[in-house]
N, C-alpha and C positions, 0 to 999 in steps of 0.2 A: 504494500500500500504506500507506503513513504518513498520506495521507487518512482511509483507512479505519480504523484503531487510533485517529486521535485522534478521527472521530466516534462509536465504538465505545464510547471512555471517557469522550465528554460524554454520550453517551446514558444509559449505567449510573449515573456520577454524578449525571443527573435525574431516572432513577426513585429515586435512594438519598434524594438531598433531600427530597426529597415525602414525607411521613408518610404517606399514606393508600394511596401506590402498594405498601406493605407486605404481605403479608399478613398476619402475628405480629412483632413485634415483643419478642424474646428480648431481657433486661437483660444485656447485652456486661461481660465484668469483664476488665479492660484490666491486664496486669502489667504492672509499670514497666517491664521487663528481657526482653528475649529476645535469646540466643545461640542460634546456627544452627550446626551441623554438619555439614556433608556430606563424605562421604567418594569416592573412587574409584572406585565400583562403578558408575554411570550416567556417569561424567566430566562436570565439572570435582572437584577439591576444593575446598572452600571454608570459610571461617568470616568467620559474620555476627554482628553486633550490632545488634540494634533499640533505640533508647530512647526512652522516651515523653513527647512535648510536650504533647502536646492528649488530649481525649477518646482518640479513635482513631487520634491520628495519631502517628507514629514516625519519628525520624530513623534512618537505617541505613546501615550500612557495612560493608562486606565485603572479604575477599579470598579471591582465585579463585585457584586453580595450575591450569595446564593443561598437564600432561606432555608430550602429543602437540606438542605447539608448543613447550616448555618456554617457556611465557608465563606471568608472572603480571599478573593484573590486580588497580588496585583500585578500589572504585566508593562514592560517597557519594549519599545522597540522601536521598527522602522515600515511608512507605508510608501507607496509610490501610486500617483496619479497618474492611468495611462492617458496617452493624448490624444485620446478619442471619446465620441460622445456617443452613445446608443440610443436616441430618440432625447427623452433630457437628462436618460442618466449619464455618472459618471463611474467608470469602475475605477478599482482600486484595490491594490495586491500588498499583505505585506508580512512580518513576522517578526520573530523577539520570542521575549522567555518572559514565562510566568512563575510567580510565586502562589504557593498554596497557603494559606494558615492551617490547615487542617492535616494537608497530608507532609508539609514540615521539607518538600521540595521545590526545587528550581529544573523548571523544564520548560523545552521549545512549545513555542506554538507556531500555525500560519492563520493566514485570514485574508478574506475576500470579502469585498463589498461596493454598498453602491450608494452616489450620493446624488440625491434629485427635491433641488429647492431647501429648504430649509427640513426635509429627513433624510436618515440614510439608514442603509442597513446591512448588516454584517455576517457572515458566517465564520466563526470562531473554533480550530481545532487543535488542544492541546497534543502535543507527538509524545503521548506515553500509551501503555497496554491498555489502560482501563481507564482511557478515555473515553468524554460523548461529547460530540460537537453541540456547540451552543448556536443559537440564534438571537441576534439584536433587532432590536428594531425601536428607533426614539428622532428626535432633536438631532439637528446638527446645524450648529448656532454656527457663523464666519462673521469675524470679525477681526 
């Protein structure tokens, strides 16, 4: 499985390098600032912070509460905005390591998501055994 996600994400990242693999080519307006929201209603809660290094790229960190476990987690890393627009979304790929309080480790994660108007939404998958991918879904405030 982690095979296949890391070929999955060189693949994607080689058609994004390549200029011509595009088909349009939308001018991306990068806000310095995104805070993330998500509430309760899909579980986990969470609140993120992205902040912007590069062109598209963002450093991020979050925390996650998880009732049902009464765990929280928190996670640091890196996302990157591709430079394409899918109708009005926009996707985005990224990873870092999470801390558990529960389970007392530090482990990878990946993620994917998308961001459209002032929501976005995330697919979150810790890389240990006895993981479950999360889903977000909230706010994502630019400023």
């Amino acid at each position: 499985m982690k095979k296949m996600i890391a070929a999955a994400l060189f693949l994607a990242m080689a058609l994004i390098m390549v200029p011509d693999a595009r088909a349009h080519h939308d001018e991306f307006y990068a806000p310095r600032n995104i805070l993330n929201v998500s509430f309760n209603v899909f579980r986990p809660s969470s609140l993120g912070y992205k902040h912007r290094v590069g062109e598209r790229l963002y450093v991020t960190g979050a925390l996650e509460y998880k009732a049902s476990d009464d765990d929280l987690a928190v996670q640091g890393g890196a996302a990157y905005f591709f430079p394409v627009k899918i109708l009005f979304f926009r996707p985005y790929g990224g990873g870092g390591l999470e801390y558990s309080r529960n389970l007392e480790a530090v482990y990878p994660y990946v993620t994917a998501g998308m961001s459209f108007g002032i929501f976005f939404t995330e697919f979150n998958h810790p890389l240990y055994r006895e993981a479950s991918s999360r889903f977000r879904f909230g706010l994502g405030i630019k400023f």
